[in-house]
C-alpha positions as CSV (number, residue, x, y, z in Angstrom):
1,X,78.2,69.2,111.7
2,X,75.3,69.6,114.1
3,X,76.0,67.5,117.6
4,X,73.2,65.9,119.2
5,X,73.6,67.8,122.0
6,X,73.2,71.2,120.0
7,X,70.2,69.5,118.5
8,X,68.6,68.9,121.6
9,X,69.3,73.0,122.8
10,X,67.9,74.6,119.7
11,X,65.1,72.4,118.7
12,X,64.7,71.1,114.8
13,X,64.1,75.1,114.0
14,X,67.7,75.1,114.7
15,X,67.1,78.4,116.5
16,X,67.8,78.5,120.4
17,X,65.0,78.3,122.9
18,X,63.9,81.6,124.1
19,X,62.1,82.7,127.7
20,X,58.8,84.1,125.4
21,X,57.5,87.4,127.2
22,X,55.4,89.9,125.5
23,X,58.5,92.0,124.6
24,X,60.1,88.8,122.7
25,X,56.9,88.4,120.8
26,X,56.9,91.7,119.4
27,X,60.6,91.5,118.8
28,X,59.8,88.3,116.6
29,X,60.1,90.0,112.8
30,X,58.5,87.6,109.8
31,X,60.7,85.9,107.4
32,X,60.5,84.3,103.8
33,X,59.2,81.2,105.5
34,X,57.4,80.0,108.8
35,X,59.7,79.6,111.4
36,X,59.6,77.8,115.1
37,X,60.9,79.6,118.4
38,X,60.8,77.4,121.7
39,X,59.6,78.3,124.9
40,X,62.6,77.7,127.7
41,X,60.2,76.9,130.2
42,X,57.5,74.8,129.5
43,X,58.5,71.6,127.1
44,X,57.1,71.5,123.6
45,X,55.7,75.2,123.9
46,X,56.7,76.9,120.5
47,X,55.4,79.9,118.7
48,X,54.9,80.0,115.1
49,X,56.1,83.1,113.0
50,X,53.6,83.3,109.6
51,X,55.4,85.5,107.1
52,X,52.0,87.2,107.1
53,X,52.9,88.5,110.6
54,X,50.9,86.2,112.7
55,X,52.2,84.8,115.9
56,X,50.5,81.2,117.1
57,X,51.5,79.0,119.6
58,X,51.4,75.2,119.7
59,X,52.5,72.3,122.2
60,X,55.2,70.4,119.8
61,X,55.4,67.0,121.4
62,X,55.4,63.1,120.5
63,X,52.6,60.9,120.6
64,X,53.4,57.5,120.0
65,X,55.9,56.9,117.3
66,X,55.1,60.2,116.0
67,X,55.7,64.6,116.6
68,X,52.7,66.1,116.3
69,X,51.9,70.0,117.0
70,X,48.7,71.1,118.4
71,X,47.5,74.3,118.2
72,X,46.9,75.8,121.6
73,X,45.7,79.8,120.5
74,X,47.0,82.9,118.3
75,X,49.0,86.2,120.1
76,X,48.2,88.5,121.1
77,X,44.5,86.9,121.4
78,X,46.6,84.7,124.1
79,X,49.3,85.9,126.2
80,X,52.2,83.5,127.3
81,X,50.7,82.8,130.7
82,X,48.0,81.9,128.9
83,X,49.5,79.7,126.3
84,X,51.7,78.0,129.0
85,X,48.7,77.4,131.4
86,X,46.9,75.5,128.7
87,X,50.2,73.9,127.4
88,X,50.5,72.3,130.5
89,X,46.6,70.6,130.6
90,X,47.3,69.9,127.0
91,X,50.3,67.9,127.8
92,X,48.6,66.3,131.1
93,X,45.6,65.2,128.7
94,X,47.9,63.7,125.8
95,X,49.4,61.6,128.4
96,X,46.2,59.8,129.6
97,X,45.6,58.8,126.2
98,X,43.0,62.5,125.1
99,X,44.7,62.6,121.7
100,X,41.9,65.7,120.6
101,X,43.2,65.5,117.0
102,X,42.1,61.4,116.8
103,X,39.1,62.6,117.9
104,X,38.2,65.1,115.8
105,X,39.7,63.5,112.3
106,X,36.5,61.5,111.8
107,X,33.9,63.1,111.2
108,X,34.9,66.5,111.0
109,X,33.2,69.6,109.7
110,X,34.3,72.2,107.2
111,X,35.0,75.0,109.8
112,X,37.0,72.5,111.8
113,X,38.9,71.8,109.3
114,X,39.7,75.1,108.0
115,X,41.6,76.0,111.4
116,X,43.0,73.1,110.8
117,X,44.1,73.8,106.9
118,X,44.8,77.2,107.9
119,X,47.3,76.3,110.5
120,X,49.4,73.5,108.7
121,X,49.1,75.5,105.2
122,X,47.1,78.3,104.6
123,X,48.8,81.0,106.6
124,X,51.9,80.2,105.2
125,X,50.3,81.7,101.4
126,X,50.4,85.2,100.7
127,X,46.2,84.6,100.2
128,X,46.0,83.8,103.6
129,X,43.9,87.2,104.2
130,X,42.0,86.5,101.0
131,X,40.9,83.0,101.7
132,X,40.1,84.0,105.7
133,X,37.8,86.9,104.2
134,X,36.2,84.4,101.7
135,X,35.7,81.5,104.1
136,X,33.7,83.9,106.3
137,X,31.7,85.6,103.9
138,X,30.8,83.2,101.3
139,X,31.5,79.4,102.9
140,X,30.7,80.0,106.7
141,X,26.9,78.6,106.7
142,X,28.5,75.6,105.8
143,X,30.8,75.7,108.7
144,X,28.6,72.7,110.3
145,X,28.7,70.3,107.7
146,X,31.0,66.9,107.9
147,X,33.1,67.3,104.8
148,X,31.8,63.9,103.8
149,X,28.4,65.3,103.8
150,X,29.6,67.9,101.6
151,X,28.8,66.7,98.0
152,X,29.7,67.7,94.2
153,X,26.4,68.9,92.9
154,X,26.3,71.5,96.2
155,X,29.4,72.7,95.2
156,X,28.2,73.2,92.2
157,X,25.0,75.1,92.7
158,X,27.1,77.2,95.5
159,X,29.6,78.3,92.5
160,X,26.9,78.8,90.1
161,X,25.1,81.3,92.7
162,X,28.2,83.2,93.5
163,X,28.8,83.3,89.7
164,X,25.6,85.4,89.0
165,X,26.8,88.5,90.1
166,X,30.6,87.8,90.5
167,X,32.3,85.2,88.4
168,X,36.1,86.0,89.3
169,X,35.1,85.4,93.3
170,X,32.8,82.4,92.3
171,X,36.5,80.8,90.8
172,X,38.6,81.7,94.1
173,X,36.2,80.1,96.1
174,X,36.2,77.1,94.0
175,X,39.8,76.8,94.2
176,X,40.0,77.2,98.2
177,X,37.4,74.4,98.7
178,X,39.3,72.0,96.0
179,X,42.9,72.6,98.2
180,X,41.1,72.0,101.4
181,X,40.0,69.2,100.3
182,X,42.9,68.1,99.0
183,X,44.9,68.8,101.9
184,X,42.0,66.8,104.0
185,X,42.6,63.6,102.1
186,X,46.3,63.7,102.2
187,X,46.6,64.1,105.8
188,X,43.5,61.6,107.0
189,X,40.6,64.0,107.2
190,X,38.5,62.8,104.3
191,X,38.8,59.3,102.9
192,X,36.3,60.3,100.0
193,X,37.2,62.2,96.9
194,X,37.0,65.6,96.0
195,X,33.7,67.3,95.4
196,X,34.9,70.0,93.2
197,X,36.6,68.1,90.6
198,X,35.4,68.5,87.2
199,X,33.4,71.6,87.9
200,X,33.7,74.2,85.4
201,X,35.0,77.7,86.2
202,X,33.7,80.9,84.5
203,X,35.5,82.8,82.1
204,X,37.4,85.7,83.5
205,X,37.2,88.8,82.1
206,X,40.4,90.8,82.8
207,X,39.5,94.4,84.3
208,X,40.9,97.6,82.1
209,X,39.3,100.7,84.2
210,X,41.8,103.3,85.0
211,X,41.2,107.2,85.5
212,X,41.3,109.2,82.4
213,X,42.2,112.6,82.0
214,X,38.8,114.5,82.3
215,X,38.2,112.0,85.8
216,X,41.7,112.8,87.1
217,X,40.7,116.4,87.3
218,X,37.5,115.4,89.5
219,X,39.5,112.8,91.5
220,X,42.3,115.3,92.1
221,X,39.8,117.9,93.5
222,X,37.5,115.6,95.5
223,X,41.1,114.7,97.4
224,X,41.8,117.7,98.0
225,X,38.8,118.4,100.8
226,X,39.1,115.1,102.3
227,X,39.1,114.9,105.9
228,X,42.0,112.7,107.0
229,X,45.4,113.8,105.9
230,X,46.7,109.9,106.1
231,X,43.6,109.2,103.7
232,X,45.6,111.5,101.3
233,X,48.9,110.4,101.6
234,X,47.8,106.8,101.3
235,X,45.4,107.6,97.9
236,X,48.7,109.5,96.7
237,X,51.4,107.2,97.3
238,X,49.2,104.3,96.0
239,X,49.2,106.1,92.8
240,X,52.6,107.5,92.7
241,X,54.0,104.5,93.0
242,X,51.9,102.3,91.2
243,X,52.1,99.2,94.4
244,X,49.6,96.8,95.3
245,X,47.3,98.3,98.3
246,X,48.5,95.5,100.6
247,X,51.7,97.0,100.3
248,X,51.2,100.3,100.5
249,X,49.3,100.1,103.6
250,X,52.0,98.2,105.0
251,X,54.8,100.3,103.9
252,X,57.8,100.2,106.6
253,X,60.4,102.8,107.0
254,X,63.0,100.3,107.1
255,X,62.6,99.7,103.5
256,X,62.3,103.4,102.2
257,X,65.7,104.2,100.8
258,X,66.1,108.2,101.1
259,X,69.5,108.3,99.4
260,X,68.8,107.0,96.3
261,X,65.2,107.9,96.4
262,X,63.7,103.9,96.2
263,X,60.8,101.8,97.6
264,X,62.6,97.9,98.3
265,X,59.7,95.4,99.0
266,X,60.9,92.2,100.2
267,X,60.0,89.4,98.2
268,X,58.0,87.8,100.9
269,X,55.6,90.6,100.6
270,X,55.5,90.8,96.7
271,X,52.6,88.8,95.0
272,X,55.0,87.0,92.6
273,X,57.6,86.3,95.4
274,X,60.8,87.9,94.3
275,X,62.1,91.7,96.0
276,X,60.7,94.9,94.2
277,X,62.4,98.2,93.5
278,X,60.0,101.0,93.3
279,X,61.2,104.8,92.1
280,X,60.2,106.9,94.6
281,X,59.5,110.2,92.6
282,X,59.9,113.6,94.0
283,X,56.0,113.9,95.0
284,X,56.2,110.9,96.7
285,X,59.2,111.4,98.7
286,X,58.0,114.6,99.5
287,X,55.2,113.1,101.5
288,X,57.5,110.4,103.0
289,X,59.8,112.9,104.4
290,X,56.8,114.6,105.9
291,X,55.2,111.4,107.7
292,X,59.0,110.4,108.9
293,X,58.9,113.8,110.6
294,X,55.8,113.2,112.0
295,X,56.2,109.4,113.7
296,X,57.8,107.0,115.6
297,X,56.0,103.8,114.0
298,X,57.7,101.6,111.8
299,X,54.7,101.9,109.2
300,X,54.8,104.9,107.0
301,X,51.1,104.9,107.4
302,X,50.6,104.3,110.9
303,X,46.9,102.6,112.5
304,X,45.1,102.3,115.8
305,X,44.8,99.1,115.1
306,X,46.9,95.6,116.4
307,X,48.7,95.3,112.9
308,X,49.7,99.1,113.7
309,X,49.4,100.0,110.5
310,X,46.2,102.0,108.5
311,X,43.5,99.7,107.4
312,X,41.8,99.8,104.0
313,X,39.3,102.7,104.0
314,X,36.1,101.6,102.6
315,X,34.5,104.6,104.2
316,X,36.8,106.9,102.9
317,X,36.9,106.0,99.7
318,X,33.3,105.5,98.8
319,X,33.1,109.3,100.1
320,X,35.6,110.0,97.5
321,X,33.9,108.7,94.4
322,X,31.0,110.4,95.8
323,X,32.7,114.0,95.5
324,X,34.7,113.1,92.4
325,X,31.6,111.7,90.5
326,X,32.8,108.4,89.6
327,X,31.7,104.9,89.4
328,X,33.1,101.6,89.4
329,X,36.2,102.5,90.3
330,X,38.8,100.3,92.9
331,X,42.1,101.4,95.2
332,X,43.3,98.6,92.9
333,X,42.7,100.8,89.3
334,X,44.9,103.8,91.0
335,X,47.9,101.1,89.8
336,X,46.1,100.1,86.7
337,X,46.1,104.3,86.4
338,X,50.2,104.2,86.6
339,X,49.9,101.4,84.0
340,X,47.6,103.2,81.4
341,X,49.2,106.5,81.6
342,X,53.1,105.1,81.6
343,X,52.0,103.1,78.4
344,X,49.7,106.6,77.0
345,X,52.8,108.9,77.7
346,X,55.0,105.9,75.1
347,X,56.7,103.6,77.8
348,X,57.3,100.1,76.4
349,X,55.3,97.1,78.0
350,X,58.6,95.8,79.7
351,X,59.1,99.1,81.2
352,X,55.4,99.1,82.6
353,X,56.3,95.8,84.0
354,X,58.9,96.3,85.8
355,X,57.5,99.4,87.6
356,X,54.3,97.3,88.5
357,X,56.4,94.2,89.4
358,X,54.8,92.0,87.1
359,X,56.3,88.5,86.1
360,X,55.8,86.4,83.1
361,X,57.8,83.8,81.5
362,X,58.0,86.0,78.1
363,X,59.2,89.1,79.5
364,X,61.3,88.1,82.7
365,X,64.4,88.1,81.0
366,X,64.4,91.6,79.7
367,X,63.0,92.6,83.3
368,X,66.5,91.0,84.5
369,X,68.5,93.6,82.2
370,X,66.4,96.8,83.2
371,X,67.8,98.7,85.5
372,X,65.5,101.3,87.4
373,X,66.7,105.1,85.0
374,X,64.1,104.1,82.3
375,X,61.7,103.2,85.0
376,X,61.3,106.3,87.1
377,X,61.6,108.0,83.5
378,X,58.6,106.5,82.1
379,X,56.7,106.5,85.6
380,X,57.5,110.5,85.8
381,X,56.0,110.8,82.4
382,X,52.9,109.1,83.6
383,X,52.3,111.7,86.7
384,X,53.8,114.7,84.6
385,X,50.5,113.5,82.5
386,X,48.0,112.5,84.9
387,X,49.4,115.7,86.9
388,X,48.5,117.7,84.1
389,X,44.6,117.5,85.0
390,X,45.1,118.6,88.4
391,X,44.2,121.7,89.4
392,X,47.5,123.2,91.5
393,X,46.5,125.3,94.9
394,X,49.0,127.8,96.7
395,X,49.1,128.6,99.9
């Protein structure tokens, strides 16, 4: 049984308090769930660990009868001198009676309260990305409105508009406005009710394009000339494998299993939240042993950027089409491509999903008994076919 005194040394996280320098930050790996990690020298400074890999740091004190956290700024944006400095003012202001949540609750706007959402629920979903991305391209001129100005039949035409040219996103951003608001009545932001209730969605049409065997020939050539070698490798291994593009892209070493030849996602980064095995076929492990000759990063597909890993290449790719011909095609149908030809080449539809990691409640059972012989059997039958339209260079 946890002491008092043991309380009182870890914190409620129940994980000991830490001197926070730059090194400990990046040292701080993501888990299943949020987790807490107290600063040892200034009282109530904590950092938040998103399992989408962000870092934020918040002042985790009582006021009044109650623990509240305030959010004081996101790392790396802020540095721990940083974040202490402003803990401190933050805790001087709270104590002369500058509560800035009170202040802010009534009458808030909709951007306000996203950083608000986003930081007591949205990063902790897998659509955290997603729902950022939206927010800023599709809900931001509304960014100044009180959410009590905010009413049904705007809603309304705003879904309708979107819906003209893109009913799927239209939906999505239906269903982040109706959580927010939600979330704002449950925890004292909105006292009114919620403006998207009863609204209609669209019909969603599910999407079937994959590459057939006359485009795989074009596809396969176009790839060949492109520029950038990790452009290649990603394109390949996306279709090898038959993985989500957020995965891919984030790929770590740590989870490549050379000696059995296997891809282990953690379920924290699979969309339907349990751990993937993916067969890691002899083309694809060829380029894998390659790139782990070639770096020191812990991403199989390393990037300049802060997430240190390669960024989706819109560029790229729209370059690609261009050489290869083809239209209305997505990074997304290269795993709708693994689908197809696994299911063209005879694979049963339990097979297909449990290479692509899908889950429903009809067919989760059998997933449970498959093991992963069948699998890489039916996914090498898929690239021996889609192989087959590819032109093979020497030299």
């Amino acid at each position: 049984m946890t002491t008092a005194k043991e309380t009182a040394e870890k914190g409620r996280s129940g994980r000991p308090a830490m001197h926070l320098t730059q090194k400990v930050l990046e040292s701080l790996s993501p888990e299943e769930k949020p987790y807490i990690v107290r600063d040892d020298e200034i009282k109530g400074l904590v950092v938040k660990v998103y399992p989408t890999r962000t870092k934020t740091f918040f002042l985790n004190v009582r006021v009044g009868l109650t623990v509240d956290m305030f959010k004081i700024g996101q790392w790396p944006d802020l540095n721990v001198a940083q974040a202490r400095e402003r803990a401190e003012k933050m805790r001087g202001d709270l104590a002369q009676g500058k509560n800035p949540k009170a202040a802010k609750k009534e009458g808030i706007t909709l951007g306000e309260f996203f950083s608000v959402y986003m930081d007591r629920h949205g990063n902790e979903k897998k659509s955290a990305n997603k729902d950022r991305s939206q927010f800023e391209r599709l809900l931001k001129q509304w960014a100044p409105r009180k959410l009590s100005e905010i009413t049904r039949s705007q809603v309304e035409a705003l879904h309708k508009e979107i819906g003209k040219t893109t009913p799927t996103q239209a939906n999505r951003v239906l269903a982040l406005l109706s959580t927010m608001f939600s979330r704002a009545m449950i925890w004292g932001y909105h006292k009114g009710g919620n403006p998207c209730q009863g609204i209609k969605k669209f019909r969603e049409i599910n999407r079937d394009r994959f590459l057939s065997g006359e485009e795989l020939a074009r596809f396969f050539d176009a790839l060949e000339i492109t520029e950038s070698p990790t452009f290649r490798d990603f394109i390949l291994l996306g279709l090898l494998t038959g993985a989500r593009k957020s995965n891919v892209l984030s790929m770590c070493w740590k989870d490549v299993d050379f000696e059995r030849n296997v891809w282990k996602i953690p379920g924290e980064f699979s969309k339907n939240g349990e751990p993937m095995q993916i067969p890691l076929l002899p083309d694809a492990v060829e380029i894998l042993r390659r790139r782990r000759a070639e770096t020191s990063s812990i991403f199989v597909l390393e990037g300049p950027g802060k997430k240190g890993h390669y960024m989706e290449p819109k560029r790229a790719w729209g370059t690609l089409l261009k050489r290869a011909k083809l239209e209305d095609l997505r990074i997304h149908d290269l795993r709708r491509s693994m689908g197809s030809w696994m299911t063209i080449q005879g694979a049963s539809l339990p097979i297909v999903g449990k290479a692509l990691g899908h889950k429903t409640s009809q067919a989760t059972s059998i997933y449970a008994r498959l093991n992963l012989d069948p699998v890489r059997a039916a996914m090498e039958a898929a690239v021996a076919g889609m192989y087959g339209n590819r032109k093979m260079t020497t030299g």
